[in-house]
C-alpha positions in Angstrom: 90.8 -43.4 23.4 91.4 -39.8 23.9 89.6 -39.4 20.2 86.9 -40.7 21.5 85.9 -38.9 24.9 86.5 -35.9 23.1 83.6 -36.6 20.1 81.5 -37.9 22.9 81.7 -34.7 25.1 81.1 -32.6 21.9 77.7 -34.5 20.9 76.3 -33.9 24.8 77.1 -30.7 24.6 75.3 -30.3 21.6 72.2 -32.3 22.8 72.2 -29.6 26.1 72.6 -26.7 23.4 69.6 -27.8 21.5 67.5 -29.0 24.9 67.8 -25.4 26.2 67.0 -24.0 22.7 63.8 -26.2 22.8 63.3 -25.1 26.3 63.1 -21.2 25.2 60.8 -22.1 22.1 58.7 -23.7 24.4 58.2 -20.8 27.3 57.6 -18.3 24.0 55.0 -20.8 23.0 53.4 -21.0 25.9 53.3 -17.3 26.0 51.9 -16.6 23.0 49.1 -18.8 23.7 48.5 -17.4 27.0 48.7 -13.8 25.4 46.3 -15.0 22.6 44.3 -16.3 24.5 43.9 -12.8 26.6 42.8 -11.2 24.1 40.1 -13.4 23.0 39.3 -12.6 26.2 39.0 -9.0 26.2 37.4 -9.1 23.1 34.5 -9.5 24.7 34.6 -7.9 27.8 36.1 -4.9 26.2 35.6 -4.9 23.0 36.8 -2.3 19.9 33.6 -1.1 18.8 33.4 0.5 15.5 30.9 2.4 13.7 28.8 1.3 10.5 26.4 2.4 8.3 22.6 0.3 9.0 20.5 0.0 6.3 16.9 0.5 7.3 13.4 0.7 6.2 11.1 3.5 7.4 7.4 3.5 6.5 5.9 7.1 6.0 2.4 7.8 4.4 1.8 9.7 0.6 -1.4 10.7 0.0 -2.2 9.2 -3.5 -5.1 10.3 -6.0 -7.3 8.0 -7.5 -10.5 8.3 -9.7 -13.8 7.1 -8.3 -17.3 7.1 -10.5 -20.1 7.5 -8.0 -23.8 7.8 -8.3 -25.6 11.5 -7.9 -29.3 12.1 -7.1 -30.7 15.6 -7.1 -35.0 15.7 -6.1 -36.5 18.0 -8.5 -39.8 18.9 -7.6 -42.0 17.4 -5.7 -45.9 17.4 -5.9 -49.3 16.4 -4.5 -53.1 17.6 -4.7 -56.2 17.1 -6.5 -56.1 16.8 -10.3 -59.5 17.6 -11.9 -59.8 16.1 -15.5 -58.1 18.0 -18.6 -55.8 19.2 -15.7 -52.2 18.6 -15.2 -49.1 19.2 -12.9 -46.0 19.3 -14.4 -42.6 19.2 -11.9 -40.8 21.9 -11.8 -43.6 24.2 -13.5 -40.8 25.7 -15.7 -39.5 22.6 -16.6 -35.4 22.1 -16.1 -32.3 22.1 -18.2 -30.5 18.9 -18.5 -27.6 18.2 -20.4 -26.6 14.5 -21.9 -25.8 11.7 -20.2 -27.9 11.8 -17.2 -31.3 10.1 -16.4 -34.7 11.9 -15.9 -37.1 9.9 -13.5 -40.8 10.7 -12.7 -42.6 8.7 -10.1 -46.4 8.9 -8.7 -49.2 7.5 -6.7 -52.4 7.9 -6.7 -56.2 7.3 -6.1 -57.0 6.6 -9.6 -55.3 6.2 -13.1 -53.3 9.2 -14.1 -51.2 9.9 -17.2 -47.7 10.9 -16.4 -45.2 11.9 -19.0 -41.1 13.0 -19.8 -41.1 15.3 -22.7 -38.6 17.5 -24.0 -39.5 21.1 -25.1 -40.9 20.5 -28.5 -42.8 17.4 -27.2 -44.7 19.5 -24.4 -45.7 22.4 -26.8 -47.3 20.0 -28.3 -48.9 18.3 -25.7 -50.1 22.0 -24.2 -51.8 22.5 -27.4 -53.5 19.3 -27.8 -54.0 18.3 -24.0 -52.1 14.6 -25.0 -48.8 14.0 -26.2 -48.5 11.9 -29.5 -44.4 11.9 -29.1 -42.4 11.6 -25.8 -39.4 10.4 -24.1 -41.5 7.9 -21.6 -45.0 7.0 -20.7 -47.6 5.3 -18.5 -50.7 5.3 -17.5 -51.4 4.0 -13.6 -52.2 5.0 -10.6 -48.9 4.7 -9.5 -45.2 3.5 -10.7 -42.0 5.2 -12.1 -40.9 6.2 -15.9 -37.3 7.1 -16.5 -36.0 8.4 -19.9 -31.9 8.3 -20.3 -31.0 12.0 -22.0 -29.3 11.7 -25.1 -29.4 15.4 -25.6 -29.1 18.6 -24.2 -32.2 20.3 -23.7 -35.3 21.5 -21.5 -37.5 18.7 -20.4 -40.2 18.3 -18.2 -41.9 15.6 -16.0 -45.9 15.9 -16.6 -48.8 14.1 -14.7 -52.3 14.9 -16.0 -55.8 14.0 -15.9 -58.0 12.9 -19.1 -60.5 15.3 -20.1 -64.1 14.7 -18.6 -62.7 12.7 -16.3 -63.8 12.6 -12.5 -61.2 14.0 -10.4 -57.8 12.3 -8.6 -56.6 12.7 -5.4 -52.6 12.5 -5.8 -50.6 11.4 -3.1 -47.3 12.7 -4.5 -45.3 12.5 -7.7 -42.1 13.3 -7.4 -39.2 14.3 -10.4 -35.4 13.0 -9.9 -32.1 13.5 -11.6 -30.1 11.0 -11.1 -26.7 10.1 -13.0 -22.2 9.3 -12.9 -19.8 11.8 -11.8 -16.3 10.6 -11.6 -14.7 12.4 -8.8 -11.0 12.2 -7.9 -10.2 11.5 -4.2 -7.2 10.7 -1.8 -6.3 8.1 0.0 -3.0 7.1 2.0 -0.7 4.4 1.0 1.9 3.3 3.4 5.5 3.1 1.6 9.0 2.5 2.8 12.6 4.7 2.2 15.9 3.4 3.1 17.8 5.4 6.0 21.3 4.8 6.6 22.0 5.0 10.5 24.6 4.8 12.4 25.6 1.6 14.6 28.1 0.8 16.6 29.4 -2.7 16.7 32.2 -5.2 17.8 35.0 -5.4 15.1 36.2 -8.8 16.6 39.8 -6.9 16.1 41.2 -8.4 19.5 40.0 -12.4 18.5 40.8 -12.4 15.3 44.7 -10.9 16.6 44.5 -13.5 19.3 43.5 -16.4 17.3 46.5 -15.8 15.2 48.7 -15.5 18.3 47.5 -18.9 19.6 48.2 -20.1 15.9 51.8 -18.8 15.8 52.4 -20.2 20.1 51.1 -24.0 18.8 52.9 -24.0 15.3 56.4 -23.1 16.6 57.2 -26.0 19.0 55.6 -28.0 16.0 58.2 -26.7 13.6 61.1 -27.3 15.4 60.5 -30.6 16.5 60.3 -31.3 12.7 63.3 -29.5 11.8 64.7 -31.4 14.4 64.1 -34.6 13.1 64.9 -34.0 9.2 68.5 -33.0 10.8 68.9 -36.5 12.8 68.2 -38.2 9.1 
């Protein structure tokens, strides 16, 4: 009997030992979860900021060059007045240099028909010797319209409007010579691009939740694991 009581008083006083042991896991427990759970807390009421580096895009404007063909006109001459027959006018009276590539135009009105002419030197020698031209760059014969002759070769020309011979006089309105041709020009216009900048932001490191989630983790597994280890020693 004595056997007995003894055994008996030996296994309560083990059960105490490990109730107070249990007791002392639990309080940590409950600690760790409160303490984890304060610093979730002031994670975001005082957070631990930390500096990084923000990618940005910043627009800025480059003035970029381009190539542009535009259209030129320059008036020559211009001219009006009575032409008496075996007369003519011819616009500029020296005539004007041209060089290839551009377009000679002549255009006229009038009261009655005239002759009107583009020649180039050689063709108006010609015409000044015989009063008509036999060979020319363009032609007509109207009282009014417009001839245009595309110069395939550098030289003097000139823009004639004359009068038959024996023919009753012409009142002309005007006639007027133009040069007219493509110049490619080079211009600038602004393009809107974009450069990366790197500033500087500040921003929350989530250093106290992340440290408190892993408190709150250690508080809940430890009562967890000894209740297991527990029972693996009762089998």
């Amino acid at each position: 009997m004595g056997i007995v009581h003894k055994t008996k008083f030996k296994d309560n006083e083990k059960k105490k030992g490990l109730g107070k042991k249990l007791k002392k896991l639990l309080v940590i427990s409950v600690l760790l979860v409160i303490l984890g759970s304060g610093l979730c807390l002031v994670n975001f009421v005082f957070p631990y900021m930390i500096t990084v580096q923000e990618a940005v895009q910043v627009p800025y404007i480059e003035q970029v060059p381009y190539q542009e063909t535009e259209n030129r006109e320059q008036i020559l001459h211009t001219e009006s007045g009575i032409i008496s027959g075996g007369y003519y006018f011819t616009l500029p009276p020296d005539g004007v240099y041209i060089s290839s590539g551009k377009t000679l135009k002549l255009s006229w009105s009038a009261d009655g028909d005239l002759r009107a002419y583009i020649l180039t030197e050689t063709q108006f020698q010609d015409f000044q010797d015989d009063g008509i031209a036999s060979n020319y760059e363009a032609y007509a014969y109207a009282r009014e319209g417009t001839i245009s002759a595309h110069i395939r070769h550098n030289d003097r020309y000139y823009t004639t409007i004359s009068r038959p011979l024996f023919s009753l006089s012409v009142k002309l309105y005007q006639a007027k010579a133009i040069l007219t041709w493509q110049e490619t020009v080079t211009k600038i216009r602004n393009e809107t691009r974009y450069r990366t900048e790197y500033i500087p932001k500040e921003v929350n490191s989530n250093l106290y939740l992340y440290s408190g989630l892993v408190i709150i983790g250690i508080g809940v597994v430890i009562p967890i694991l000894e209740r297991q280890k527990g029972k693996v020693k009762k089998l």
